[in-house]
N, C-alpha and C positions, 0 to 999 in steps of 0.2 A: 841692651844685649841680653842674650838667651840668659846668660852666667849671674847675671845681676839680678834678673826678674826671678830666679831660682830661691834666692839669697845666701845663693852660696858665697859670696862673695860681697864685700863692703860697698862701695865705691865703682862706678861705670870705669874707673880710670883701671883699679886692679882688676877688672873681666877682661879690659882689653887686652892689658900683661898678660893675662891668664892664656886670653885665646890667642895671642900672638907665641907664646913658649908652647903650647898645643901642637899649633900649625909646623912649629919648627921641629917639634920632634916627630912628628908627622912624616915632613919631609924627609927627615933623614932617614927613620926609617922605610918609608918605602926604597930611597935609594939600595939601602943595604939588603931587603927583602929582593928585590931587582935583580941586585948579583949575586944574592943564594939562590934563587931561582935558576940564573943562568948557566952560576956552577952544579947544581943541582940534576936539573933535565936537561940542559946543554941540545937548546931549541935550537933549529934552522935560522938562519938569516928571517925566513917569514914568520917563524915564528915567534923570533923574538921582536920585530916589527909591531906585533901583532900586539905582545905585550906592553909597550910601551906606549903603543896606543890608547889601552884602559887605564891609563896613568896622566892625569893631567898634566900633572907636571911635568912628566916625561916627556907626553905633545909639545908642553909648552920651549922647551928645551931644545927638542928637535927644531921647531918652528923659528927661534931661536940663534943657534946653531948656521942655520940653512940662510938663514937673511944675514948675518953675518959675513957667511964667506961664498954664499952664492953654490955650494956643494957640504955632502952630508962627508967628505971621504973621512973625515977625522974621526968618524964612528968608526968604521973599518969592516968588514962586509955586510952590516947592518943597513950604515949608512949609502954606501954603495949601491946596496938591493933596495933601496926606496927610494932613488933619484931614477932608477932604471925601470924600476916597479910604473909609479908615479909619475913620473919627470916631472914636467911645466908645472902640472896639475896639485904636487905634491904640498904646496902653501897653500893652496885653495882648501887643503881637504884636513890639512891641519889645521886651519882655520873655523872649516864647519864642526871640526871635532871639539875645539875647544869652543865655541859655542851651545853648542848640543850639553856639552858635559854643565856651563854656564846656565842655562835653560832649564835642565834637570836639577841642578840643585836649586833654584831660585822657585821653581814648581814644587820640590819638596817641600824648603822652607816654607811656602806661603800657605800649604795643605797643612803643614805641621801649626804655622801661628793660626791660621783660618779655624782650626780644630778648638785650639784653644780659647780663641774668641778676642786674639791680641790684634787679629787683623780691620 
């Protein structure tokens, strides 16, 4: 792990603690950036679509959501505006999203360890 080789940290087992309590405050926080934002600028149905799309997690969520119950309506005109937006197509393209985002951070990391010579 990144955390280990640094030596910021002891043990492979505390990096992973590390990067797993990371990840999680992470998430939260975007959620709550999310709905300051939306309380904030109070975007359009597209545009808050729009946002949640640069949000993986969000994707994932939606993506989610929609295999679940086969409709976004529990979002409430968000989800509405991207079954109508979308329809059929709406898994397919949350799907290349979350790969793309997949992709791009896996092309980072390998630029970032290739740099250093870890690759």
């Amino acid at each position: 792990l990144f955390l280990d080789r640094c030596c910021l940290l002891a043990t492979a087992a505390t990096a992973l603690g590390a990067s797993l309590l990371v990840w999680l405050a992470l998430v939260f926080l975007s959620d709550i950036g999310l709905v300051g934002a939306t309380l904030a600028f109070r975007p359009t149905p597209a545009g808050l679509l729009t946002m949640l799309f640069f949000n993986p997690l969000q994707t994932f969520k939606l993506g989610a959501i929609y295999s679940l119950r086969a409709t976004l309506d529990t979002l409430g005109a968000v989800g509405q505006y991207a079954v109508f937006r979308f329809g059929a197509a709406l898994p397919a393209l949350l799907a290349g999203l979350l790969a793309v985002w997949a992709a791009a951070t896996f092309g980072l990391a390998y630029r970032l360890f290739a740099r250093r010579g870890d690759v």
